[in-house]
C-alpha positions in Angstrom: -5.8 156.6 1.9 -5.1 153.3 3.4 -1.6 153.7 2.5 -1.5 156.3 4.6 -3.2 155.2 7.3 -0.3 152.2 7.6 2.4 154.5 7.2 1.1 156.9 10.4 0.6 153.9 12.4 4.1 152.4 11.5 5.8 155.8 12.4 4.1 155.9 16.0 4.6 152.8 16.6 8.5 153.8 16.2 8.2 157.1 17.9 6.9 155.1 20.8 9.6 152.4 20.8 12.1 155.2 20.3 10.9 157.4 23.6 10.6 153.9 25.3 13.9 153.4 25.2 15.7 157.0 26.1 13.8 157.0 29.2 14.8 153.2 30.1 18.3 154.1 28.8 18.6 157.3 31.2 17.3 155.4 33.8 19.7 152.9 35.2 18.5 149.4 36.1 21.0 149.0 39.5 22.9 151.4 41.4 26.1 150.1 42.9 26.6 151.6 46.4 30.0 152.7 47.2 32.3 150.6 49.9 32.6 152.5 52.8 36.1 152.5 54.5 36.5 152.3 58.0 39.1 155.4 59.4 40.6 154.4 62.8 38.3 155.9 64.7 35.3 154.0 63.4 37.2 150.8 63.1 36.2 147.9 65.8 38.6 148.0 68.8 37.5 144.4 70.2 38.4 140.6 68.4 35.2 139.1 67.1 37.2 136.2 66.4 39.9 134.2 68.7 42.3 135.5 66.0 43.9 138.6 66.8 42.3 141.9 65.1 45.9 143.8 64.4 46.3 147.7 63.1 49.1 150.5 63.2 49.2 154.4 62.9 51.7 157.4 62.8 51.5 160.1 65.9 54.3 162.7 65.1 55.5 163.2 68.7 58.1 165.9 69.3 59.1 166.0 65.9 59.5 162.1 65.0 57.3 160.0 63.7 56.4 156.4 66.2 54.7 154.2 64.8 52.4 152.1 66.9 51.4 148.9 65.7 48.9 146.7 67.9 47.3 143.7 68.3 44.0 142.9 70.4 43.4 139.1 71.1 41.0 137.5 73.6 42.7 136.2 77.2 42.0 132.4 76.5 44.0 132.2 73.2 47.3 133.6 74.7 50.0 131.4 76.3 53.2 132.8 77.7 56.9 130.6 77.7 60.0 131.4 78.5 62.5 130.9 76.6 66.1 131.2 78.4 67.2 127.5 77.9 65.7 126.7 74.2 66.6 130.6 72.9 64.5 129.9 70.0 64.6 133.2 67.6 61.4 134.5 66.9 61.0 132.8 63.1 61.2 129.3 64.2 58.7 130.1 67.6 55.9 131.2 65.8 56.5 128.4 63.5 56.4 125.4 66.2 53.8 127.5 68.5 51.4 128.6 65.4 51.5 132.1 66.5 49.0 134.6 64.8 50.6 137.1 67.2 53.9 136.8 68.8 55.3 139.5 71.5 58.2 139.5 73.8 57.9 139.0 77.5 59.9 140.9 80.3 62.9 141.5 81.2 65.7 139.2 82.4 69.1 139.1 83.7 73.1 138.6 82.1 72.4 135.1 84.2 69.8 134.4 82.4 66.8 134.6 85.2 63.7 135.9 84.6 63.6 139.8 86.7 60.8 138.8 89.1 58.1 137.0 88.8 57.2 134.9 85.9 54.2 132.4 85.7 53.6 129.5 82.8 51.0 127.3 83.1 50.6 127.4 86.6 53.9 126.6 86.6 56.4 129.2 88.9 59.1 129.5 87.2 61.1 132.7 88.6 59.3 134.2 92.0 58.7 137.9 93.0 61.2 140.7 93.4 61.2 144.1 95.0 61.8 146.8 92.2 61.0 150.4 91.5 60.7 150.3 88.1 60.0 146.6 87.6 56.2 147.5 89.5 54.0 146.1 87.5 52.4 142.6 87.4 50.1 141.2 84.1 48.3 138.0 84.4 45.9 135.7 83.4 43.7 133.7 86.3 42.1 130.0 85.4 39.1 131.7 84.1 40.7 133.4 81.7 40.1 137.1 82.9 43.4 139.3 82.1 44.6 141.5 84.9 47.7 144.5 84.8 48.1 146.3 88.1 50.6 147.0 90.9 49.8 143.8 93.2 50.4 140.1 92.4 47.7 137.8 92.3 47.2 135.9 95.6 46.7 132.2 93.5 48.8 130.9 91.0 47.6 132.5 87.7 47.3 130.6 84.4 50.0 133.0 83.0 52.0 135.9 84.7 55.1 138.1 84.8 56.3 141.0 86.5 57.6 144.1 84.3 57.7 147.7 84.2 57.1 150.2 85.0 53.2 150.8 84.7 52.2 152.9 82.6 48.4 153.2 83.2 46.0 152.4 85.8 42.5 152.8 85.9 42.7 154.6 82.6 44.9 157.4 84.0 48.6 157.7 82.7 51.2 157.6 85.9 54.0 160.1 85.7 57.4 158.8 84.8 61.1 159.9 85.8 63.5 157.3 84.3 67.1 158.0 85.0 69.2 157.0 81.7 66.0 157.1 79.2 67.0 156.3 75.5 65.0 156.6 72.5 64.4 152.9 72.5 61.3 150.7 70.5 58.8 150.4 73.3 56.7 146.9 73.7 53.7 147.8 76.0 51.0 144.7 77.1 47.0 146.6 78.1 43.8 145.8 79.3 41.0 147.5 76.8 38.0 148.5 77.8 36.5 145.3 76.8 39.0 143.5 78.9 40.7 141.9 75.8 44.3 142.2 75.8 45.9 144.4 73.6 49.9 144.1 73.0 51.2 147.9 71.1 54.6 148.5 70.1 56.2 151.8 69.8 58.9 152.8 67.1 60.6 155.2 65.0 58.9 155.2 61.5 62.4 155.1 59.3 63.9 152.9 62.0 62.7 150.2 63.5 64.9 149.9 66.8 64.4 153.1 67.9 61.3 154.5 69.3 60.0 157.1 72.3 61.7 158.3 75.2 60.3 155.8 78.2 58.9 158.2 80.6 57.3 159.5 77.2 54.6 156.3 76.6 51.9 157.6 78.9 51.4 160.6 77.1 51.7 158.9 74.0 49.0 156.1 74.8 46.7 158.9 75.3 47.5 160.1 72.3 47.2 157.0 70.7 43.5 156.9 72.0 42.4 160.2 70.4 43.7 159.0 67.3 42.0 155.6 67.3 39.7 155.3 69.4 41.0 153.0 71.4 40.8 153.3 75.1 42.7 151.4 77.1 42.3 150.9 81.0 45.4 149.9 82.4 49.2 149.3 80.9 52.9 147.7 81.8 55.8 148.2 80.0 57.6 145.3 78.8 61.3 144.8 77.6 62.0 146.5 74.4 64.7 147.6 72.4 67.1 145.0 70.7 65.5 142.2 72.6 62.0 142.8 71.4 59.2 141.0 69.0 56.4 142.3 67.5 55.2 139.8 65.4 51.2 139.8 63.7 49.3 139.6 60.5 50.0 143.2 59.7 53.5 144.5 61.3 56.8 142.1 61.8 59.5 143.2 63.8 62.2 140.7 64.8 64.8 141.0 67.5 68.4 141.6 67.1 69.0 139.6 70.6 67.3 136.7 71.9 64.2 137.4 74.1 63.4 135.9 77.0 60.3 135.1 77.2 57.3 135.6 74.7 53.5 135.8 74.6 51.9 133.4 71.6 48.2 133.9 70.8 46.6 131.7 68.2 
């Protein structure tokens, strides 16, 4: 009888150890959540850094896929040179300047003069010209507050250029008739909402030199905001095709002839 008494007692004791551990076993001790991954519309659209905060997209516009690439960087960290009498190529500038994002400037002439006016450190290097497609003005005062609109400051900015034509003011697109558009990459300079400064460039997906008709960016930039988010307040055009730079963490596009002048932001 006592025999038996042990062996009943042994087998609970095993039945209980047993049940003890299906349930533990069924049950599991940590649950790993899964990594959620931002889409483009829930990504951040300001720099929470002085480093520049850099994405791209595909809009299929009319057919061809552009490809916009942009940077968003804060007003202090951005320094604009010219570069007409060094002609540095884009490799070696953001080399010697420690660029995290590197971007062409406006336009300028066969001469090699800046087309209006053009502002470096304080320093005036080219003055202001009439033009009708050249309209636009971008610069950045002593306090560091970024500006793009149709007037030129009345002090001598930190940093400033003239370019064109605008392509946004006050967060409505302006109507464009170019004469002689070509399907050209497009270099664009904007204000964001949160008055950072946000460089985009515009190209054809398969090739890189080729991009949007100009009088076709407006529409596209509002595009570009459904798609991402993104809004962005006021725009200028800035020289593009084979003497343009688009240079960041996440796109590199060199140019095929030397720029003259370029935007550096650390």
């Amino acid at each position: 009888m006592g025999q038996m008494k042990k062996w009943f007692l042994a087998l609970s004791i095993i039945t209980l150890l047993i049940f003890a551990g299906v349930f533990y076993w069924k049950k599991p001790i940590f649950q790993p959540k899964p990594n959620k991954v931002l889409s483009a519309v829930e990504a951040p659209t300001t720099a929470p850094t002085p480093h520049a905060w850099k994405q791209s997209t595909v809009i299929n516009f009319d057919g061809v896929p552009i490809r916009i690439s942009w940077a968003i960087v804060q007003p202090k960290d951005v320094k604009l040179y010219s570069n007409l009498k060094e002609q540095h190529l884009s490799e070696q500038i953001k080399v010697d300047k420690s660029c995290s994002v590197l971007v062409n400037g406006g336009f300028y002439s066969e001469e090699n003069t800046h087309l209006g006016l053009f502002v470096s450190n304080f320093e005036v290097i080219s003055k202001f010209s009439q033009s009708a497609t050249r309209n636009g003005f971008l610069w950045i005062d002593s306090s560091d507050n970024v500006k793009i609109g149709a007037d030129f400051p009345s002090t001598i900015p930190r940093l400033g250029l003239q370019s064109g034509p605008l392509l946004k003011l006050n967060r409505e697109p302006l109507a464009l008739a170019i004469k002689n558009d070509e399907p050209k990459r497009r270099i664009v300079a904007g204000v964001a909402l949160d008055n950072n400064l946000i460089f985009l460039v515009f190209y054809r997906d398969s090739a890189e030199y080729e991009g949007p008709m100009l009088e076709k960016l407006p529409e596209i930039i509002d595009l570009f905001k459904k798609q991402t988010g993104i809004d962005i307040v006021d725009a200028v055009n800035l020289d593009g095709g084979s003497a343009s730079v688009f240079v960041s963490n996440y796109d590199s596009l060199r140019e095929l002839t030397i720029v003259g002048s370029y935007f550096c932001a650390k």
